[in-house]
N, C-alpha and C positions, 0 to 999 in steps of 0.2 A: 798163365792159367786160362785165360778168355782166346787168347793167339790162334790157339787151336782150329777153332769156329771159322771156317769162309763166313758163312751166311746164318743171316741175324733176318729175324721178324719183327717188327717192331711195333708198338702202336700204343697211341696217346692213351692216357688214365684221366689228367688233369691237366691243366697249364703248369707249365714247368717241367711236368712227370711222363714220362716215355716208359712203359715195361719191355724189354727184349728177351728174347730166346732165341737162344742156336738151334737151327735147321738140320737135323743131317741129310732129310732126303724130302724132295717135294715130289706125292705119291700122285698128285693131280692136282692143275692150274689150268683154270677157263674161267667162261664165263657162260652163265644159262642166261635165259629170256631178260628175265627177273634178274640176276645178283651175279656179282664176281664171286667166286668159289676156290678155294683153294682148302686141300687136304696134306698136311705138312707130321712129317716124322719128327718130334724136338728132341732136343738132351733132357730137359726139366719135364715135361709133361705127356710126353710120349703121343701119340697120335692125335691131333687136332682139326675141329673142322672151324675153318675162319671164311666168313662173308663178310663180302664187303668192306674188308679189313679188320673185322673185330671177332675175337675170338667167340665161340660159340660152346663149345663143347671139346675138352680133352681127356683121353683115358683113363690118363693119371686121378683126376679128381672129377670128373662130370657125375660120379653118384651122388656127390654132395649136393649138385645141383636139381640134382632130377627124383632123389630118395625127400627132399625136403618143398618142392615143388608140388607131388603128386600127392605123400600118405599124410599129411595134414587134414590136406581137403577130403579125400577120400572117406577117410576115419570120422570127418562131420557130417556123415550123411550113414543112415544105418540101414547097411544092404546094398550100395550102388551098384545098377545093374547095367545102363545106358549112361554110356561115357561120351563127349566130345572132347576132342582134341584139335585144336588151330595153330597147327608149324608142329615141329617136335620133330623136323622131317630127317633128324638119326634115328630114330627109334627109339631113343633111351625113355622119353616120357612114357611111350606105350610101354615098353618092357614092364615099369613099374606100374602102370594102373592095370596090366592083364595081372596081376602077382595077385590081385585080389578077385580070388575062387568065387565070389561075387557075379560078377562082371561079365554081362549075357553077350552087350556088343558095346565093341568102340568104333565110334568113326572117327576117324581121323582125317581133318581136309588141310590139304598144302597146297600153295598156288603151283610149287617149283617141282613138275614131277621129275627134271631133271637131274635136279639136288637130292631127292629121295633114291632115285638111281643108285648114283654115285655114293650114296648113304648104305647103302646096300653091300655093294660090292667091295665100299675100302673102308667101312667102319663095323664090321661084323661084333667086334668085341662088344661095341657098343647097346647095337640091338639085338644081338645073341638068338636070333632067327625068330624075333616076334612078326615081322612082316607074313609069317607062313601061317601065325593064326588064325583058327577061324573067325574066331571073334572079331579080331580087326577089318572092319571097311574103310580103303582108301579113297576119298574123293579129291583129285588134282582140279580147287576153284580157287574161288578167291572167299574167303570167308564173310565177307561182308554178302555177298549171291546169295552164298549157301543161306545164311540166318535169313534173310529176305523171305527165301524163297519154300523152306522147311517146313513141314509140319511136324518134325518130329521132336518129341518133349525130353528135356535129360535131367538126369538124377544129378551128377558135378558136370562143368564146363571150364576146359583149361586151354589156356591161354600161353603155349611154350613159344612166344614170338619172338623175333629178334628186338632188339632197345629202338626207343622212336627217336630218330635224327633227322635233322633239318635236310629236305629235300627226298625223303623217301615216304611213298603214300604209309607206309608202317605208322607214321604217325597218328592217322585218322583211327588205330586200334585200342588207344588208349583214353579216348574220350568218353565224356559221360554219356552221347547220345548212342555208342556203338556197346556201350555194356549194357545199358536198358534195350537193346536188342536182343543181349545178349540172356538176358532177365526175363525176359517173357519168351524164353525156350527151356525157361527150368521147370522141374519138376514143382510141389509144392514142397518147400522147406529145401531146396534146392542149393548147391554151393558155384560158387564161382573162384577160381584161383586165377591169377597173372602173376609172372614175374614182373616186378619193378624198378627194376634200375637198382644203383651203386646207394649203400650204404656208410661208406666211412665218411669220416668227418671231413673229408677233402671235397666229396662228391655226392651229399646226401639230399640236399635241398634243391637239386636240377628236378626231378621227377619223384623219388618217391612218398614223399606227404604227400605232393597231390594226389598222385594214384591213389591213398588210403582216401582224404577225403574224396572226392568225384565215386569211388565206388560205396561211400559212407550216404551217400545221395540217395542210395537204391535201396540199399540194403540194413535191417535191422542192425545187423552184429556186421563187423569189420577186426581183423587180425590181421596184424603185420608181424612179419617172421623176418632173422636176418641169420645171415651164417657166411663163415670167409671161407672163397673160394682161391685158391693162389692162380691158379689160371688164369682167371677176369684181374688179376690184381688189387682185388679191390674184397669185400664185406659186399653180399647180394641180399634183396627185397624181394619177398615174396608176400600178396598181399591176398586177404581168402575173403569174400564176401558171403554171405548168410542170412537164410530169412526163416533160418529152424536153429538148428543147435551151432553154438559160440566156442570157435574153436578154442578161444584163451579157456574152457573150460574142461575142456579135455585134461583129466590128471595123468600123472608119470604110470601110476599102475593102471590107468583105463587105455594107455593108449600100447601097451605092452600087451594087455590082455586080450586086446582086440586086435592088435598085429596078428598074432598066435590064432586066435580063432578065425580067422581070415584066410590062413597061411601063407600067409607073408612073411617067410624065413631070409635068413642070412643078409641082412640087411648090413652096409656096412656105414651107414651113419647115420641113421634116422631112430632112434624107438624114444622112451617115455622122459628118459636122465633127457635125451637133445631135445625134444618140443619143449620143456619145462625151459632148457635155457635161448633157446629161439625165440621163442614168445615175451620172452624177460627181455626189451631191449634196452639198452643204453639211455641215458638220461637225458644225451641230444636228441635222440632219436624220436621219444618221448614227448617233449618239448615241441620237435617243428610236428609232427602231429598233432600234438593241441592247441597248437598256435595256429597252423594252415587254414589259408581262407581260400586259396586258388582251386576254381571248378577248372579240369580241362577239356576243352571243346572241342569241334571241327572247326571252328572262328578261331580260336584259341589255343592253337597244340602248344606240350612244350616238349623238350627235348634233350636227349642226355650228349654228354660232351662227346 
């Protein structure tokens, strides 16, 4: 059954636990400035983009990632018109925050305009020709400049980074001193989203409670979202901070209602039934959030496996 396969991808989830997938074609392997890159054709998940050896995004299921990432946050803020976005450099994040008829302008900054290239050209499904929007503005910096440097104010601020591991500056994005940066460029009543790291009980206490608390630092309201992605191999953290409306308060009919009046159609995992059970999370999950005492810092990163 497996025989078949030359070539296997492989990469750690946990101690112990290795996930693989059969290759049939490697569409592109280098390396940019920034990150080793590789764009891989699989049997299970169909076109994948992997840095630095850790999956990122595949066809097969990357709307689960990127439909539960975006219209959360989005939908807690009424009207957003001025979008930031830090990485996302497929596309797939923009895709779904231009979906909202809203939405005057995104900037979108990635350090890698190399990797946005090649995002372009071998992952089209993916961002389904949003780079040709007018609305989107591209900046190739380093996100931490840009907030420095910016005057400009935003309605949500999303954070589609890669996971902070030991020995990549990615880590300094997760701290509390770079989201109160990130705080005093929102709008008033402003949202802030990050992905968070691995959610199962294998790998839930590397990173994501602290990310709920550290962003619980800044902000009134805190929501943590989880939902399984088979591609990461694991249950993924999505964590939404708030200093207006609380997104655990968004109901099953308000959040359907305002899809629609938005027109954000054909959505293939996200409306009112999913936020009701994203926001419901597990009892561990639950638990190491209101147990969690760790701030993460620049002194102090930490790190997923």
């Amino acid at each position: 059954m497996f025989s078949q396969y030359n070539n296997w991808h492989n990469e750690p989830i946990s101690p112990g636990l290795i996930h693989y997938w059969a290759v049939e074609n490697v569409v592109y392997s280098g390396s940019s400035k920034y990150q080793e890159i590789n764009i891989l054709d699989t049997v299970p998940y169909g076109r994948c983009l992997v840095l630095d050896g850790k999956i990122q995004s595949s066809e097969w299921d990357e709307f689960i990632y990127h439909e539960l990432l975006i219209h959360p946050a989005m939908l807690s803020f009424h009207n957003p018109e001025r979008i930031l976005l830090a990485g996302g450099g497929e596309g797939a994040s923009a895709r779904e925050i231009l979906r909202h008829r809203s939405v005057k302008k995104l900037t979108m900054v990635d350090l890698d305009k190399e990797l946005v290239e090649l995002c372009i050209k071998f992952l089209p499904k993916m961002n389904t020709g949003v780079f040709e929007d007018q609305r989107l503005e591209i900046k190739f910096m380093d996100i931490f400049e840009y907030l420095r440097k910016s005057e400009d104010i935003f309605d949500v601020i999303i954070f589609d980074l890669p996971d902070s591991t030991e020995g990549s500056p990615v880590d300094q994005l997760y701290t509390l001193s770079f989201y109160q940066m990130a705080y005093e460029k929102l709008a008033p009543n402003g949202i802030l989203v990050t992905q968070s790291g691995p959610t199962s009980f294998l790998n839930y206490s590397e990173i994501f409670p602290a990310i709920h608390n550290t962003i619980n630092q800044i902000f009134n309201n805190v929501t943590s979202l989880s939902a399984s992605i088979p591609s990461f191999g694991d249950t993924w953290g999505i964590t939404i901070g708030s200093s207006g409306k609380n997104t655990n308060e968004l109901s099953l009919k308000e959040v359907d209602v305002e899809l629609k009046r938005r027109g954000v159609t054909n959505l293939n995992f996200y409306d009112g039934t999913t936020h009701i059970g994203s926001i419901n999370l597990p009892k561990y999950l639950r638990d190491a959030i209101n147990y969690e005492t760790r701030i993460i810092t620049s002194q102090h990163p930490l790190y997923v496996y």
